[in-house]
Structures are given as C-alpha cells and as structure tokens.
C-alpha positions in Angstrom: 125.2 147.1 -9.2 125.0 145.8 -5.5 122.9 142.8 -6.6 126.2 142.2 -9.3 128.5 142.6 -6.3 126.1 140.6 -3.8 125.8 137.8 -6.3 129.4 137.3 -6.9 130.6 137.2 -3.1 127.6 134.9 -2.5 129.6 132.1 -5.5 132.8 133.6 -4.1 132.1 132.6 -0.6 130.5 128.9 -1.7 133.2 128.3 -3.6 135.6 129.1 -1.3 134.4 127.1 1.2 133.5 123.9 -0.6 137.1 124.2 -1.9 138.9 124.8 1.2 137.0 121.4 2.3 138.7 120.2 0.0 142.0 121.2 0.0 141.7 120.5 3.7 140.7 116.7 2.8 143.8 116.4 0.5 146.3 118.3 3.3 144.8 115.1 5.7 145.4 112.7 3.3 149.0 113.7 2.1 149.4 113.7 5.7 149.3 116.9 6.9 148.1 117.1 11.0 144.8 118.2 11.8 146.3 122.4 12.4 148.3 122.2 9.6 145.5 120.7 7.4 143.3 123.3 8.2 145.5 126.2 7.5 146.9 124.7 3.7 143.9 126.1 2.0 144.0 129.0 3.2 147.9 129.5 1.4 146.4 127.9 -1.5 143.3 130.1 -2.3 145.0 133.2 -0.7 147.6 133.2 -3.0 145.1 132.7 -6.0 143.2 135.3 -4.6 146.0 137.6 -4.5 147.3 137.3 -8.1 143.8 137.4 -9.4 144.0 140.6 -7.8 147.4 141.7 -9.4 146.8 140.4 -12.7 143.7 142.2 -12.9 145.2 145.6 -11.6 148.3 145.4 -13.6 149.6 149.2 -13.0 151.4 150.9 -15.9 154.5 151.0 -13.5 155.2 147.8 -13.0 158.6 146.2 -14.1 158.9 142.9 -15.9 160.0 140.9 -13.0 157.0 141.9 -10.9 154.5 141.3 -14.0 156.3 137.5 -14.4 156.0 136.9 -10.9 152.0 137.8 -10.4 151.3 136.1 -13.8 153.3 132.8 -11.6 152.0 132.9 -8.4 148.6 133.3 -10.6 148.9 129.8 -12.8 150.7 128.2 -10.1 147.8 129.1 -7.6 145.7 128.2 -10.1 147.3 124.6 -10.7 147.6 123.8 -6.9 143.9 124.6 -6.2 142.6 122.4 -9.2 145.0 119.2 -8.7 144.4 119.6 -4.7 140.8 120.0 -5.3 140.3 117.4 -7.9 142.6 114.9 -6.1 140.2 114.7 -3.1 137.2 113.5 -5.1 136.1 110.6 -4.4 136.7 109.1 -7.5 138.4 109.4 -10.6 135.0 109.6 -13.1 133.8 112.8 -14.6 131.2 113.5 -11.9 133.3 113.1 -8.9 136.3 115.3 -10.8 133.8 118.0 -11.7 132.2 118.8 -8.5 135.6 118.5 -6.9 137.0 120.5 -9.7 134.7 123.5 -9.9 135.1 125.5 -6.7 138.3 126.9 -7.6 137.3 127.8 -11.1 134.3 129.7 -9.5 136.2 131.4 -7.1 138.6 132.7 -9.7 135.7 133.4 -11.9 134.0 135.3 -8.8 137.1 137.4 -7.4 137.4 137.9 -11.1 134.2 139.8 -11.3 134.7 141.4 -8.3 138.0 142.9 -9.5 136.3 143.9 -13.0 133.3 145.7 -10.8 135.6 147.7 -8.4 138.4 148.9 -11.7 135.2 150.0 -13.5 134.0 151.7 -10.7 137.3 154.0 -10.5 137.0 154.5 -13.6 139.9 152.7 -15.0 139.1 152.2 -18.3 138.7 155.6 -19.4 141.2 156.5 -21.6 141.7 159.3 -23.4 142.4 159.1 -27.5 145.1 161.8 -27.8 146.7 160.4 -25.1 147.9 157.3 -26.9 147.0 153.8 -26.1 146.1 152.2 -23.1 146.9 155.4 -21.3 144.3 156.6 -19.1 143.0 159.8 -18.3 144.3 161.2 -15.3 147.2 158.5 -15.1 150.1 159.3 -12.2 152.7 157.7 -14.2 151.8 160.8 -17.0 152.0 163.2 -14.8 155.1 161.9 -13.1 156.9 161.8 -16.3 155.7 165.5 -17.1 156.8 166.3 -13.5 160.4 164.8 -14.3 160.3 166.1 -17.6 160.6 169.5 -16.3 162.7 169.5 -14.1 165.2 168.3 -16.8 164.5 171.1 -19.0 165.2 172.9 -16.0 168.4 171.7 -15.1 169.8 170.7 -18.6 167.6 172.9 -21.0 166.4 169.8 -23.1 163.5 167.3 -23.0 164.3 164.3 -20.8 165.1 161.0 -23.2 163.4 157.6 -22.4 166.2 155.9 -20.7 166.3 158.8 -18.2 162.7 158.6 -17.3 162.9 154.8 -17.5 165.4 155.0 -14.8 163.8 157.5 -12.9 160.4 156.4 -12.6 161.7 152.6 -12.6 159.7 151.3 -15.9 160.4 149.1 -18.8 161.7 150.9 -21.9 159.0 150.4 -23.9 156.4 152.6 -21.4 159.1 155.2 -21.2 158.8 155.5 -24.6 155.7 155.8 -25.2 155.3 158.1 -22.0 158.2 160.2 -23.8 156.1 160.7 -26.8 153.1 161.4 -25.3 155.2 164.5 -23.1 156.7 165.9 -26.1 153.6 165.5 -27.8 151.5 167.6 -25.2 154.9 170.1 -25.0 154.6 170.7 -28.9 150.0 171.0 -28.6 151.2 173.5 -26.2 153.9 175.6 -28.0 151.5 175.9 -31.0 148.5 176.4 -29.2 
C-alpha cells in the first residue's frame, strides 16, 4: 500500500517538475517575463491536477453543468500541458517530442493512481446490489432523499415524485429517478417485512 502511494508521488513529483521546466521554457519563449514564466506552469498543471481530481471523484450530486465543466478544464488541461510541453523540445523528431511529451502524461497517469488509491481506501466502490446500480452503500444523497421523502409524506401524505426531489436535492432527473425507485423500493421491503 505505502510503497503504491510512495511510488506514484515519486513519478508524480518527476514529472511535475521536468514538465514545469518545460512549460516554463515555452512561457520564455512565447515571451512571457522571467515571473510570469515561472508561475504559467503552475496554472497549467494545477488545473490538470484539479480536474483529474474531479473527474475521478465525480459525486452522485453533481449537475450536468458542473460534470461538463470538470470533464473541460480536464481535456483542455490536458491539451495545454502536452502542446506547451511538446512545443519546447528541442526538435521536432520523435525522440525530442517524446521526452518533451511524456511528463504530463505521467503526471496525469500518477495523480490518477493516487486518486484510484485514496477512493478505494474510503471505500467507494462498495456498492450494495439491492440498492440498484452504481449506488453505494452508505451514500448521503440516499439518505437525503429518504430524509426528504418523509418529510413529504408528512406534510402531503404521499411519496415525494422525482421532479420534487430533483429540485430539492439539485440533481439531474435521471438520479432522482432512480433515487425515487430505490426509496419506494426500501418503503415497500419495509411494509411487507
């Protein structure tokens, strides 16, 4: 386990560097001053490094616009990082391009390992089967929606519909759905049982 994690912030940290070198070459030649130079990486990879993080987490809650905009910031972080990267090697043959190229794709690959380790380790991918799919034990946005759903059988004497808890709980229809059918389902297992 700590030899995993040791391993991938020892690549992490090597690739970070030997790319902000040169991202920091490319900032100096597109004619960036020495300060300024020195701090583009930084925005580069940092942005990279943040998506990676929030395209690997990707909460159940999470709206459509939020989802579009990590997935953007990922590719585009992504895309900078590479051309700025490749664009400072030396030359244009496949040697120069590929030791240029390859410290982003390891960092990416490294945070990406990283992220994998730590969801593991809280035990996000446990999910239960009669829970429905992708729905992990234990998840808030469940227990939210059973919290909401009683409170409307308490005010209106009737299950809460989707659109409601979409609303409420600020989620795209199709998780209010499915979070619907999952509380009636556990409503019903518990009238019968």
């Amino acid at each position: 386990m700590w030899v995993r994690r040791t391993g991938a912030l020892v690549v992490a940290g090597v690739a970070a560097y030997a790319s902000y070198v040169h991202q920091r070459e490319f900032a100096l030649q597109g004619g960036a001053d020495r300060t300024s130079a020195a701090l583009w990486p930084l925005s580069v990879d940092g942005l990279l490094l943040l998506a990676t993080v929030g395209v690997l987490k990707q909460p159940v809650a999470r709206d459509r616009r939020t989802r579009l905009v990590v997935w953007a910031a990922f590719l585009l972080g992504i895309a900078v990082s590479l051309a700025a990267n490749v664009a400072a090697a030396p030359a244009l043959t496949w040697k120069p391009v590929l030791v240029a190229g390859w410290p982003p794709v390891a960092l990416l690959l490294a945070v990406e390992l990283l992220a994998h380790r730590s969801a593991d380790q809280r035990g996000g991918s446990a999910a239960d089967p009669s829970m429905g799919e992708g729905t992990a034990v234990g998840d808030p946005l469940l227990a939210r929606a059973r919290q909401v759903d009683a409170q409307h059988w308490e005010l209106h004497q009737r299950p809460v519909s989707a659109e409601s808890l979409r609303k409420e709980l600020r989620i795209g229809a199709g998780r209010s759905r499915e979070l619907v059918a999952l509380v009636r389902a556990s409503r019903n297992g518990q009238a019968q049982g």
